[in-house]
C-alpha positions as CSV (number, residue, x, y, z in Angstrom):
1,X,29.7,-52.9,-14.1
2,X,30.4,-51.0,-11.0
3,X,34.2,-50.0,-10.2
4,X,35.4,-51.7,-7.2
5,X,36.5,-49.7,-4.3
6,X,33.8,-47.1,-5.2
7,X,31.1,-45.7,-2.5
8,X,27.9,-44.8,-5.1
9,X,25.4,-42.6,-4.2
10,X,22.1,-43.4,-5.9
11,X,19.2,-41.4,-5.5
12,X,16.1,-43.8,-6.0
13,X,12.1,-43.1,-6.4
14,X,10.1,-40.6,-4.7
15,X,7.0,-42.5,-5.5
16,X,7.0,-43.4,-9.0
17,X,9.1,-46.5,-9.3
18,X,9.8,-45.8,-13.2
19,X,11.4,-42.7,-12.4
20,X,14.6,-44.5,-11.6
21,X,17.6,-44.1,-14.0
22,X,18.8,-47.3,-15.8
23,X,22.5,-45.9,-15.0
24,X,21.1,-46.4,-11.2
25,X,19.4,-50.3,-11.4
26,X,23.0,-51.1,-13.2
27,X,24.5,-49.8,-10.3
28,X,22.3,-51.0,-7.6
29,X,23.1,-54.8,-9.8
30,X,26.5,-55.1,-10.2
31,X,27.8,-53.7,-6.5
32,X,28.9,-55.8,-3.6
33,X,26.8,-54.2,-0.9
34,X,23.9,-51.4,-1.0
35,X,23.7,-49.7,2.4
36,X,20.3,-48.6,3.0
37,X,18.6,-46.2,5.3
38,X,16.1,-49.2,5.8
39,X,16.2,-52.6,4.3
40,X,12.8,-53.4,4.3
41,X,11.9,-50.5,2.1
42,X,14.8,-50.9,-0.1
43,X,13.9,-54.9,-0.3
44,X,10.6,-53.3,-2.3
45,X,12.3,-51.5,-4.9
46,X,15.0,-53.9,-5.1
47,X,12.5,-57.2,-6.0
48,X,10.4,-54.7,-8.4
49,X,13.2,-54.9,-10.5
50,X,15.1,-58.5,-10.1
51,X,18.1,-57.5,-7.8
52,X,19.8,-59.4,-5.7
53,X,22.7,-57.5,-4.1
54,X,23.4,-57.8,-0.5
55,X,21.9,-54.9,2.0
56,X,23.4,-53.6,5.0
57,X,21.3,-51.1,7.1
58,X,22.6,-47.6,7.4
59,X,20.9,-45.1,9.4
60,X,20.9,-42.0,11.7
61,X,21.4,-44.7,14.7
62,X,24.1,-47.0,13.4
63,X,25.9,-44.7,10.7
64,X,28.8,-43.9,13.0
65,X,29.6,-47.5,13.0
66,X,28.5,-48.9,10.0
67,X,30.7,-46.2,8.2
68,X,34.4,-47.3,9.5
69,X,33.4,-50.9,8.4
70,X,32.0,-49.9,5.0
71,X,35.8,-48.0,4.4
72,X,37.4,-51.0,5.8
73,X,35.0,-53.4,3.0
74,X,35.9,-50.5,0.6
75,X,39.8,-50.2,1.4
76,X,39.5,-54.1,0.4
77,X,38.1,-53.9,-3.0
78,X,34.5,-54.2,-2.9
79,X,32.2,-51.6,-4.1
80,X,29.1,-50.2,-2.4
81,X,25.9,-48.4,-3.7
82,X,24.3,-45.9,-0.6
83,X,20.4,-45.0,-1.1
84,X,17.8,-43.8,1.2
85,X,14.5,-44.9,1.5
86,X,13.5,-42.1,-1.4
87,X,14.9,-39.7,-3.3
88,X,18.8,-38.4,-3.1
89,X,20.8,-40.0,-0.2
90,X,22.2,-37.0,2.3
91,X,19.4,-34.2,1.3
92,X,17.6,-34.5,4.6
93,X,18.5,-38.2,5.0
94,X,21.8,-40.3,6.6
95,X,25.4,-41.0,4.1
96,X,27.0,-38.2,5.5
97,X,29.1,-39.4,7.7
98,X,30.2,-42.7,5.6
99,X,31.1,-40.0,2.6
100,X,33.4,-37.9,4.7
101,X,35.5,-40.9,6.1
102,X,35.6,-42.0,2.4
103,X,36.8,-38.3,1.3
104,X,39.6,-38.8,4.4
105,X,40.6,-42.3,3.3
106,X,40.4,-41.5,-0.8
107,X,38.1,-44.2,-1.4
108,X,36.0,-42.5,-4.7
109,X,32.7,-41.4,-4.6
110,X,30.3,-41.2,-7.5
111,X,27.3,-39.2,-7.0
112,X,24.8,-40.0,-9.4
113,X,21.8,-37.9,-10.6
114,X,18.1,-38.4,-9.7
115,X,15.0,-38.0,-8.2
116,X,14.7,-35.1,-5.5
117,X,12.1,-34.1,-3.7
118,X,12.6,-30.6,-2.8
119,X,14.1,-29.9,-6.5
120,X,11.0,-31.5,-7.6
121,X,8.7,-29.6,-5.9
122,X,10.3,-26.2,-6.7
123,X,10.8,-26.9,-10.6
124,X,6.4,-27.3,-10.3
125,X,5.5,-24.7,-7.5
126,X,5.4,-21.6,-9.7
127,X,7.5,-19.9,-7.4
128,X,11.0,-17.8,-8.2
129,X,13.7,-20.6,-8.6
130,X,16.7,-17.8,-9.2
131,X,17.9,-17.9,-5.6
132,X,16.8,-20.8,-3.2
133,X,17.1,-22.4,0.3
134,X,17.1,-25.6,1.1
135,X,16.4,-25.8,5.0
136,X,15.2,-29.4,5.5
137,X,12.8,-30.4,8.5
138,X,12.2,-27.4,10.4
139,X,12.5,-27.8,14.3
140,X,9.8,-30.3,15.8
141,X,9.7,-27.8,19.1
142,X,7.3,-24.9,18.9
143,X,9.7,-22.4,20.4
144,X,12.6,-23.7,17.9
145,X,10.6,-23.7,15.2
146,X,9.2,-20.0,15.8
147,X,13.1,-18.5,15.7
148,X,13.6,-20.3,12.6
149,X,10.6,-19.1,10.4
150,X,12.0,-15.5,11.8
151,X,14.9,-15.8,9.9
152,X,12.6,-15.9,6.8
153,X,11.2,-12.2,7.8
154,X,13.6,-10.3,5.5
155,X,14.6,-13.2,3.2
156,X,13.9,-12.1,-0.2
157,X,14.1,-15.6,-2.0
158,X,12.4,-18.7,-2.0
159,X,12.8,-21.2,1.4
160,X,11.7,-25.0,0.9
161,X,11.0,-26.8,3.7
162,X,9.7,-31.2,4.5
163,X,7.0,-31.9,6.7
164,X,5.7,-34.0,8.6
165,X,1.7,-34.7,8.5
166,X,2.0,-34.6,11.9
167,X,3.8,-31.0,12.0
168,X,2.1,-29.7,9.1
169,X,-0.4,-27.8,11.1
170,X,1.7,-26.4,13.7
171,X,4.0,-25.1,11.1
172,X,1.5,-23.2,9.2
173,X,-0.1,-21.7,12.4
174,X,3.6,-20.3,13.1
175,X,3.5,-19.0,10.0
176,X,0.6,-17.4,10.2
177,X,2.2,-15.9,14.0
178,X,5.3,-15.2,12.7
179,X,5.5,-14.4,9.1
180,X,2.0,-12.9,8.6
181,X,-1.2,-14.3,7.0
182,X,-0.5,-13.0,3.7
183,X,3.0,-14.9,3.3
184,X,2.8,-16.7,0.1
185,X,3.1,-20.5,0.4
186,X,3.2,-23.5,-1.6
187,X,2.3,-26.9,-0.6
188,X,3.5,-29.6,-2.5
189,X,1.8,-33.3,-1.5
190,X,2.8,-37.1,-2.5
191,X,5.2,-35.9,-5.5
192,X,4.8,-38.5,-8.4
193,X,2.2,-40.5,-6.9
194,X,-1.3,-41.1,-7.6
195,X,-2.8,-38.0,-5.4
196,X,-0.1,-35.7,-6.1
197,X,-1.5,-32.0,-5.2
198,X,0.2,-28.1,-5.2
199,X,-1.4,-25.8,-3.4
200,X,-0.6,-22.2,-3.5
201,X,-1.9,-19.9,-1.3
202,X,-1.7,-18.2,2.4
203,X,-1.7,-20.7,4.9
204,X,-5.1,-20.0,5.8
205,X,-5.6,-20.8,2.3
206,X,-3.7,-24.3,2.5
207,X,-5.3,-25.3,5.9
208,X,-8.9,-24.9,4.5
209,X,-8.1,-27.2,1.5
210,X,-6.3,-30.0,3.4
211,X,-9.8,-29.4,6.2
212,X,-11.6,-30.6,2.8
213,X,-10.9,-34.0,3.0
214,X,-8.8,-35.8,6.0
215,X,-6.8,-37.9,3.8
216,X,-5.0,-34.3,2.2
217,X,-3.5,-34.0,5.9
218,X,-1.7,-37.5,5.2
219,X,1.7,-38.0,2.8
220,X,4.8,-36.7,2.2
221,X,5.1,-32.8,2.2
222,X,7.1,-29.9,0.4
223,X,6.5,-26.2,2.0
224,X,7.7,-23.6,-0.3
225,X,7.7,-20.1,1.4
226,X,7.7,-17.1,-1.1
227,X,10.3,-14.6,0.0
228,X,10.0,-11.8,1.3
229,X,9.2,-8.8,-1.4
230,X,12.6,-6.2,-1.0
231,X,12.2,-3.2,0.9
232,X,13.5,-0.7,-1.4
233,X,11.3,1.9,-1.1
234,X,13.1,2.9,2.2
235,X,16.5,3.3,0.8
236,X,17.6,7.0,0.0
237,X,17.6,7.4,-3.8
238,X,20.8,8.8,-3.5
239,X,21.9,5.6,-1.9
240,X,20.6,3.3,-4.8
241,X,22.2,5.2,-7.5
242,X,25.4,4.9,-5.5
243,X,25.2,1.5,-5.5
244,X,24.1,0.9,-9.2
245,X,27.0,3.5,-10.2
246,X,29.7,0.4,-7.4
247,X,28.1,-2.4,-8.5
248,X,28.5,-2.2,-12.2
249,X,32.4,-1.9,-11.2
250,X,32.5,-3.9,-8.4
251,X,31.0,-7.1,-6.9
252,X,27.8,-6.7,-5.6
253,X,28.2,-7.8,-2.2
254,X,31.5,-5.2,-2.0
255,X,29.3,-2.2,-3.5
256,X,26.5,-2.7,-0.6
257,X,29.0,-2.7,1.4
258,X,30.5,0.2,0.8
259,X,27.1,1.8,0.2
260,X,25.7,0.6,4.2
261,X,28.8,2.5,5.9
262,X,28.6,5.5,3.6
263,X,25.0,5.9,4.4
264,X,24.4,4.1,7.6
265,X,21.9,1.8,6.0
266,X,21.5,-2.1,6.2
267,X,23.8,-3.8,4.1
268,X,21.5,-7.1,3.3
269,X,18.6,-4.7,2.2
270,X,21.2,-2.9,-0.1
271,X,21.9,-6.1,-1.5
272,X,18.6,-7.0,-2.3
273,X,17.9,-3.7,-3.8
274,X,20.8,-4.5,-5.9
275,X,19.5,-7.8,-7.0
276,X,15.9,-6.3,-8.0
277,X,18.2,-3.6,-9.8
278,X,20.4,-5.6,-11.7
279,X,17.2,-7.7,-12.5
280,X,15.2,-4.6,-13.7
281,X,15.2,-5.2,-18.0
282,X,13.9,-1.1,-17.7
């Protein structure tokens, strides 16, 4: 039985409609109201399984206003389960808003665990899942989009992207311009459906498999970027053993610090150096 005066986040499906949690369909059951990114696709999942519950819409368009009158329905004693059209509400998708004005007006919030797309496709890409960066939709503009993959130049860990099928091209010609055609990518494709695909590869590699067959360019997408491999080679010996002799004293971030103004050297490439040393079993 859902707790009244409680905003629930529940992720739902991101295909598969068994891969809901029971914890979730109690939740979805027993609230007043579930606000939903759109109705008609929650209306789907909701008669697969029997429920009932009253839906509001709550989307990137109406979430300002919808949000004061769900902590006003809240603030009265009802109870309200949020879920996007797939996956984790907030990760790429509207609930942001309505959750801050609930923090403001301490109205509880329970997050509950579930499906994920990007988590998904990381957990199955083969790629290092130590460090990570979750960066969403990248920009739909060429020239926006170009500046952001740049960022990904000296980025030593994993970067997972959505896309769209209509993008999906463009981005991996920019990556090709900007990051190099030996970049290491993954592309993960209709996660926990019938034709779901990973592809590793260059993009080169990617674009010649989803030329294969037109229906590979259509779906949902995940675009895992491998990082960057560390530049260490260029560091001063002298300067890595000063950091390895700091960092086993200090935090890691401090003893690159320290390290970069003693030496005149780039303090994120220390860093990374220091992670590949403190990583090194040898």
């Amino acid at each position: 039985m859902a707790d009244q005066a409680t905003l629930y986040i529940v992720p739902t499906p991101i295909g598969n409609l068994d891969d809901i949690t029971t914890r979730a369909l109690q939740t979805l059951e027993t609230v007043n109201w579930i606000a939903a990114e759109d109705t008609r696709h929650t209306h789907k999942l909701l008669q697969h399984y029997g429920i009932k519950t009253r839906t509001m819409s709550l989307h990137e368009h109406n979430e300002d206003k919808r949000a004061t009158m769900l902590v006003h329905r809240l603030q009265g004693g009802e109870s309200v389960a949020l879920v996007s059209d797939a996956g984790t509400p907030l990760i790429s998708d509207p609930g942001f808003v309505l959750v801050r004005k609930c923090r403001e007006h301490n109205i509880q919030v329970v997050p509950l665990p579930g499906p994920c797309a990007a988590i998904t496709a990381l957990s199955g890409s083969g790629l290092p899942t130590d460090r990570f960066i979750f960066e969403g939709f990248l920009p739909a503009k060429n020239q926006a989009r170009s500046s952001a993959l740049k960022l990904l130049l000296e980025r030593t860990c994993t970067s997972v992207f959505y896309e769209a099928p209509r993008r999906i091209y463009d981005t991996l010609t920019d990556i090709n311009t900007v990051l190099g055609k030996e970049r290491q990518l993954v592309l993960a494709k209709e996660l926990s459906k019938s034709y779901e695909a990973f592809v590793s590869g260059t993009a080169d590699d990617i674009m010649a498999w989803m030329d294969a067959e037109p229906g590979r360019q259509k779906g949902e997408f995940v675009l895992m970027v491998a990082g960057a491999a560390p530049v260490t080679s260029e560091l001063p010996p002298q300067a890595l053993e000063l950091l390895a002799l700091l960092s086993a004293e200090l935090p890691l971030k401090k003893a690159a610090a320290i390290v970069a103004t003693h030496y005149k050297l780039k303090k994120n490439a220390l860093y990374q150096a220091g992670l590949t040393l403190n990583n090194d079993p040898g």
